[in-house]
C-alpha positions in Angstrom: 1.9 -14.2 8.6 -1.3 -13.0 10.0 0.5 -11.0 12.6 2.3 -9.2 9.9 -1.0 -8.4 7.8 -2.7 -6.8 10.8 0.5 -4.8 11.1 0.4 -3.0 8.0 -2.9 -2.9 8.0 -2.5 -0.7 10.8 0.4 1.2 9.4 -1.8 2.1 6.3 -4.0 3.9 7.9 -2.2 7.1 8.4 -1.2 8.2 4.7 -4.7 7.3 4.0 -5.4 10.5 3.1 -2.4 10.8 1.1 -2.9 7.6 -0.8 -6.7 8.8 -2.0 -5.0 11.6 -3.8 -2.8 9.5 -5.7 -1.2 12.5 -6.9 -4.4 13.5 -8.1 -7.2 12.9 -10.3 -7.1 9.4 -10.8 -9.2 5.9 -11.2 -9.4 7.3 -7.1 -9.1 10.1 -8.4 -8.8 13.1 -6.0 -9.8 17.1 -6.6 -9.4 20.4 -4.6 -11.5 23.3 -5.6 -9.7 26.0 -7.4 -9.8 29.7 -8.4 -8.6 32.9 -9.6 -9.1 34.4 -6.2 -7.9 32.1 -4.3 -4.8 31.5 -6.4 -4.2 35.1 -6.0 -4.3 35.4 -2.2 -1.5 32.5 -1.9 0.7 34.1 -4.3 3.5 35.6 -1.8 4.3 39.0 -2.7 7.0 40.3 -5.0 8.6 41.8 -1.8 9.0 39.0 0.1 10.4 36.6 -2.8 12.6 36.2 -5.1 11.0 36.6 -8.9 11.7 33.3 -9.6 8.5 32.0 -7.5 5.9 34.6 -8.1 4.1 34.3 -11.4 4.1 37.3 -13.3 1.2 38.4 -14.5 0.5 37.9 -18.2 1.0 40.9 -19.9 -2.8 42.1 -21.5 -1.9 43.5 -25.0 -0.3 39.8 -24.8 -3.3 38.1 -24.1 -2.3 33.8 -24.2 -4.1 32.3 -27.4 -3.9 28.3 -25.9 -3.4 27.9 -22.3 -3.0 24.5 -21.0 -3.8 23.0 -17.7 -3.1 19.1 -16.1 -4.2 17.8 -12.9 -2.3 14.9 -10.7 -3.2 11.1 -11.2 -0.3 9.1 -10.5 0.0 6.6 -13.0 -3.0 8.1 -14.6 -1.0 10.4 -15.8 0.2 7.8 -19.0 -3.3 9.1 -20.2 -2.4 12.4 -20.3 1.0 11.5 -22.1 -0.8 9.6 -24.4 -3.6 12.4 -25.0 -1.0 15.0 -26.2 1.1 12.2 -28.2 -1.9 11.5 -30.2 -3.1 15.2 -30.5 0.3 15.4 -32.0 -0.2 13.3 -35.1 -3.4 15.0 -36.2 -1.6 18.5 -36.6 -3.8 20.5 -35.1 -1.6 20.7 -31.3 -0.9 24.4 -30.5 2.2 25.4 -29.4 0.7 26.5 -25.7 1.7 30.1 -24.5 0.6 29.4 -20.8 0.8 25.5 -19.4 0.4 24.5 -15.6 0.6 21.3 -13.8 0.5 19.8 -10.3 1.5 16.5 -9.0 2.1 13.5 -11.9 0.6 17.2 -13.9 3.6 19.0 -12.9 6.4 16.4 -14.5 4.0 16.4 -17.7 3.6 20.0 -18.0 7.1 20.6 -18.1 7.8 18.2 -21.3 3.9 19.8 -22.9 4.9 22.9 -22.5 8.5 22.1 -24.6 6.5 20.5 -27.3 6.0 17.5 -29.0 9.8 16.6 -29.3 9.4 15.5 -26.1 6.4 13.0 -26.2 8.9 9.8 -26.7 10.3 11.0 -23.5 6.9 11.0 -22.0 5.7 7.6 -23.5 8.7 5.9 -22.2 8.4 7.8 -19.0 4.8 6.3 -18.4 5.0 3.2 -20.1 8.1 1.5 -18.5 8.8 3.1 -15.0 7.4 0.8 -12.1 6.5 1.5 -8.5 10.4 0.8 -7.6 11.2 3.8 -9.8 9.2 6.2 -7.7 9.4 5.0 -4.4 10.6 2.7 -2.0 8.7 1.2 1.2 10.3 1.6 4.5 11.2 -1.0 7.4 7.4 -0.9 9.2 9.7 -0.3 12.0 11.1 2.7 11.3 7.9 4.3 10.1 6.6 5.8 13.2 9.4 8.4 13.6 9.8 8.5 10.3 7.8 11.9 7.9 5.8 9.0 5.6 5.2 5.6 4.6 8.0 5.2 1.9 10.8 7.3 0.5 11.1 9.2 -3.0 14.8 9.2 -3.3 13.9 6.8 -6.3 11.6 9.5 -8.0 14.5 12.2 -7.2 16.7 10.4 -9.2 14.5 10.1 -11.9 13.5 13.4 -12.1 16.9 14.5 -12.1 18.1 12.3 -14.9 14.9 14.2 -17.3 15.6 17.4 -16.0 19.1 18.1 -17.0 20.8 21.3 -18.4 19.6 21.2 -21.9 16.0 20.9 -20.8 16.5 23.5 -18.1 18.2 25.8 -20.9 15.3 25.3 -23.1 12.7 26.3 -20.8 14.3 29.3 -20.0 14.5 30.0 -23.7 10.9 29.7 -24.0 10.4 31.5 -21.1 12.2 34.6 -22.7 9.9 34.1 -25.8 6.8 35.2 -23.6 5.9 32.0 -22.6 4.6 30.6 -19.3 5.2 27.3 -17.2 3.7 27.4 -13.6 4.2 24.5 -11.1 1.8 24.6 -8.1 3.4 22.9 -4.8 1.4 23.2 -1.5 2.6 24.8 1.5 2.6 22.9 4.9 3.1 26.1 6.8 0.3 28.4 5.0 -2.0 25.3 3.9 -2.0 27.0 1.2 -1.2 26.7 -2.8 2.0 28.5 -3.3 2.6 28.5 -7.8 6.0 29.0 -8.9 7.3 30.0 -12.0 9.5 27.3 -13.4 10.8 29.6 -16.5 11.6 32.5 -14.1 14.1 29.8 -12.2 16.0 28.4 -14.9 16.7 31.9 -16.4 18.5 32.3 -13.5 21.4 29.5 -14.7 23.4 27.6 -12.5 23.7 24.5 -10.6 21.3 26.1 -7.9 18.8 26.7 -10.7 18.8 23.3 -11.7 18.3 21.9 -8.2 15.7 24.4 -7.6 13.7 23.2 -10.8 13.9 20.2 -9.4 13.3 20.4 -5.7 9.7 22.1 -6.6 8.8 19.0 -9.3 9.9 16.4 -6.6 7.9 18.6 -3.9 4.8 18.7 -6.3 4.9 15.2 -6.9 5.0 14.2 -3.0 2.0 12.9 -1.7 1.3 13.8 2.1 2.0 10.3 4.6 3.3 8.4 1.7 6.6 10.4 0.1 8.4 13.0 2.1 7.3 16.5 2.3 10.6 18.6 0.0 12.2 21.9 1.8 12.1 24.3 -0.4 13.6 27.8 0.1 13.1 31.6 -0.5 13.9 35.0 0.8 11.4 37.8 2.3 12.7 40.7 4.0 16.2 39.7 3.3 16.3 36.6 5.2 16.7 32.9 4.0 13.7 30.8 4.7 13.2 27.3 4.2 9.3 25.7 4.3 8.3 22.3 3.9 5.9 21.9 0.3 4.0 18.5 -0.4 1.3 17.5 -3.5 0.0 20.7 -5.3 -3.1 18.5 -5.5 -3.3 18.6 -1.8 -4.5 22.4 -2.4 -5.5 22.6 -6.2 -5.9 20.1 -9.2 -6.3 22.5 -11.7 -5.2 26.1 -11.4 -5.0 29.1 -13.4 -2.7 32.2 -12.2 -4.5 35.4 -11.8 -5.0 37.5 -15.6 -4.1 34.1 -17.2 -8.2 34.0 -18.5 -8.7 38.2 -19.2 -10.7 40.3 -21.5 -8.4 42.2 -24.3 -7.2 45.3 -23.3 -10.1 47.0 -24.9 -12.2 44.6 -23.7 -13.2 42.4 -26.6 -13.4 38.5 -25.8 -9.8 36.8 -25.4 -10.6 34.2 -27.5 -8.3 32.2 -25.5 -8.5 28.6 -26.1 -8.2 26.6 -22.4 -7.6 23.0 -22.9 -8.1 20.7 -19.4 -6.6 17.1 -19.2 -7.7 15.2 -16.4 -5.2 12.7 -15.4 -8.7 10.3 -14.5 -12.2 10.3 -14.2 -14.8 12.8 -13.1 -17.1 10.5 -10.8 -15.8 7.9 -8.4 -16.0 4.4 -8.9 -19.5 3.3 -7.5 -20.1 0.1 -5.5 -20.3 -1.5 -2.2 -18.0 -0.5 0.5 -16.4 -2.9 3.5 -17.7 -1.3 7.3 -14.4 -1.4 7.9 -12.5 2.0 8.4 -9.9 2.0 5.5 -12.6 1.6 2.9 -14.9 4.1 4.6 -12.4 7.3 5.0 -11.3 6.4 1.7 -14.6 5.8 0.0 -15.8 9.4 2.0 -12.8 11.5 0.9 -12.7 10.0 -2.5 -16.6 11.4 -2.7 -15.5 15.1 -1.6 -12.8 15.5 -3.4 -14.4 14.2 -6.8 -17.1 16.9 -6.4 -14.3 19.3 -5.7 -12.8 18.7 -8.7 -15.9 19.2 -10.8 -16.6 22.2 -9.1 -12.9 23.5 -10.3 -13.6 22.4 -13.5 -17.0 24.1 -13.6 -15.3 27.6 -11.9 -12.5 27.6 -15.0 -15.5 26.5 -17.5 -16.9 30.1 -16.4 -13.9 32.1 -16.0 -13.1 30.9 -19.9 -16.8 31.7 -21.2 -16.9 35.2 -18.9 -14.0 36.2 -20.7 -14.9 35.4 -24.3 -12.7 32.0 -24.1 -13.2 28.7 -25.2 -13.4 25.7 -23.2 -12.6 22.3 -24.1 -11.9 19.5 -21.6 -10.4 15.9 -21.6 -10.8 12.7 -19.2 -10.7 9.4 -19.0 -13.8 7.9 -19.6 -16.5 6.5 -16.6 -16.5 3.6 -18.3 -12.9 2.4 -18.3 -12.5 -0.7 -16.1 -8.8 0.0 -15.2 -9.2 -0.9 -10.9 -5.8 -0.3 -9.9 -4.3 2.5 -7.6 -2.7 5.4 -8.7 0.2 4.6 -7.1 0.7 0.8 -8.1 2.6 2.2 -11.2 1.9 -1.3 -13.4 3.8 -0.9 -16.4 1.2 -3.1 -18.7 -1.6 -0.9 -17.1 -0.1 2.4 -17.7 0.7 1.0 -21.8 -3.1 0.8 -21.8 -3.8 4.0 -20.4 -1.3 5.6 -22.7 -3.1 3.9 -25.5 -6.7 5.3 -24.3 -5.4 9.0 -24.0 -3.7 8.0 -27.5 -6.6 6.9 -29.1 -8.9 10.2 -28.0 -6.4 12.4 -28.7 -5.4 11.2 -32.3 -9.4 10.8 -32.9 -9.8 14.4 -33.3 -9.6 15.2 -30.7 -13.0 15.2 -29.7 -13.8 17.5 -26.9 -16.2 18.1 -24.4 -16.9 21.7 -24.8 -18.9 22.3 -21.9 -19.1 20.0 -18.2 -20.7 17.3 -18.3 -21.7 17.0 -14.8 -23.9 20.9 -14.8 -27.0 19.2 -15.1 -26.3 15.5 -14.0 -29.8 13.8 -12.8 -29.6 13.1 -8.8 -31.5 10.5 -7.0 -35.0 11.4 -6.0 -35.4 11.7 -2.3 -35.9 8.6 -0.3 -38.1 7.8 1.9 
């Protein structure tokens, strides 16, 4: 028995990287800084591309009047689900005209962005699915030539049995109406965040439409060293090529495509309202760490990437108020007790998380308007 603990101890310390982002912003929770200029340098050109992966540009005289944006969390995400369920029943939900999503974000975006018809699917996606559902662990033996801890055929299954032809049919019809979904996946080859266009792909129709749809969900949804990293194809200069995408959040959390945030044409304020849901906290956890190295790498990356994340939240709270925007943002609250991993998928935990995002978003909702971290106090220097 001991023998075996040491074993995966040691097994666990590849994907540790992978398993503090969680798919995201969660109780360990995980950011990467994003921006408009960065976004737009990872865009692949029109050229090299089909359409159906490059975001087109939002039209100006069209300027997007509620814009939505989720990051990952894993689990976490049943607070998100339970945000927008709860923002439903006061009335005041917009329909969005541009939503975006990575990781656990990506799968919720895709039901936001259809509207509140689909918020029983999302309760009961993130209220009774269990770890089983998403993945399943892999013979310690076979992990060393194997591309990650566990596999996601489970998770491809599920998102294949949401994402069918009537909700690929609807997005598409939406996506004709003017309005936006983008999915952000990252690129293993570029290291970089490549954003597709999910309503550009299912305009296309067909069964390779449908698998495309869901190939980039599944891709933004795998976590580097613990799920697979998904092939995903596309054509430049006439020539099929196939790449290797993981976790969106392994390059962004929150990401805005390039003219999404824009003065009016004749340069008035947009008066664009941008609404942020963080699929978990803003600061890390704080207490006592182990000297052992699994609890150091994580406890170090967990610090970096939380101040990422504020510092992408901070970079869209500008971009909004540059532009004459408003900003309102979401999270789950610093004091919530909730201890478990992002990727432990507890059904009883996630009912509790729904019914936190539930209870915020039904209570008004009441949103921070402004970051809350801008002028946080800092220790004094020690001496």
């Amino acid at each position: 028995m001991m023998h075996r603990s040491a074993t995966r101890r040691r097994l666990a310390l590849p994907p540790v990287i992978g398993l503090v982002l969680l798919f995201g912003c969660s109780s360990r929770q995980t950011c990467a800084p994003s921006n408009t200029t960065r976004v737009r340098e990872t865009v692949r050109k029109a050229t090299e591309i089909p359409p159906e992966i490059v975001p087109e540009p939002i039209d100006p005289p069209k300027t997007p009047k509620s814009v939505l944006a989720l990051s990952g969390g894993g689990m976490y995400g049943a607070y998100t689900a339970g945000f927008l369920a709860g923002w439903t029943k006061t009335g005041t939900r917009p329909q969005f005209d541009v939503v975006t999503g990575v990781s656990t974000g990506s799968l919720i975006a895709t039901v936001a962005f259809l509207g509140p018809e689909y918020d029983d699917a999302a309760r009961e996606f993130y209220t009774a699915i269990r770890s089983a559902d998403i993945y399943t662990n892999r013979l310690w033996v076979l992990i060393p030539g194997a591309g990650s801890v566990a596999s996601s055929e489970p998770l491809r299954k599920l998102i294949g049995a949401v994402v069918d032809d009537k909700l690929i049919a609807h997005v598409a019809a939406q996506h004709r109406r003017g309005r936006r979904l983008y999915v952000g996946t990252t690129s293993l080859e570029t290291r970089k965040l490549i954003v597709w266009d999910m309503g550009a792909i299912a305009t296309r129709g067909g069964a390779e439409s449908v698998e495309h749809f869901r190939q980039v969900l599944l891709a933004s949804c795998s976590v580097p060293g613990m799920l697979p990293a998904v092939p995903l194809k596309f054509v430049r200069n006439g020539k099929e090529i196939e790449e290797l995408h993981i976790d969106g959040g392994a390059a962004a959390q929150l990401f805005l495509p390039p003219g999404t945030l824009a003065n009016k044409p004749d340069g008035s304020p947009s008066e664009t309202d941008l609404y942020i849901i963080v699929a978990g906290k803003l600061f890390a956890d704080q207490g006592p760490v182990r000297p052992r190295i699994l609890p150091v790498v994580g406890a170090a990356a967990a610090s970096i990437l939380y101040s990422h994340c504020r510092a992408e939240i901070s970079t869209l709270y500008y971009q909004a108020r540059l532009t004459g925007g408003n900003f309102n943002l979401t999270a789950l609250p610093d004091s919530d007790n909730g201890q478990p991993l992002g990727l432990s998928f507890d059904p009883k935990e996630m009912a509790r998380l729904y019914e936190v995002g539930y209870c915020h978003g039904i209570g008004g909702p009441a949103w921070i308007t402004a970051p809350p971290f801008e002028h946080a106090a800092t220790d004094p220097p020690r001496q």
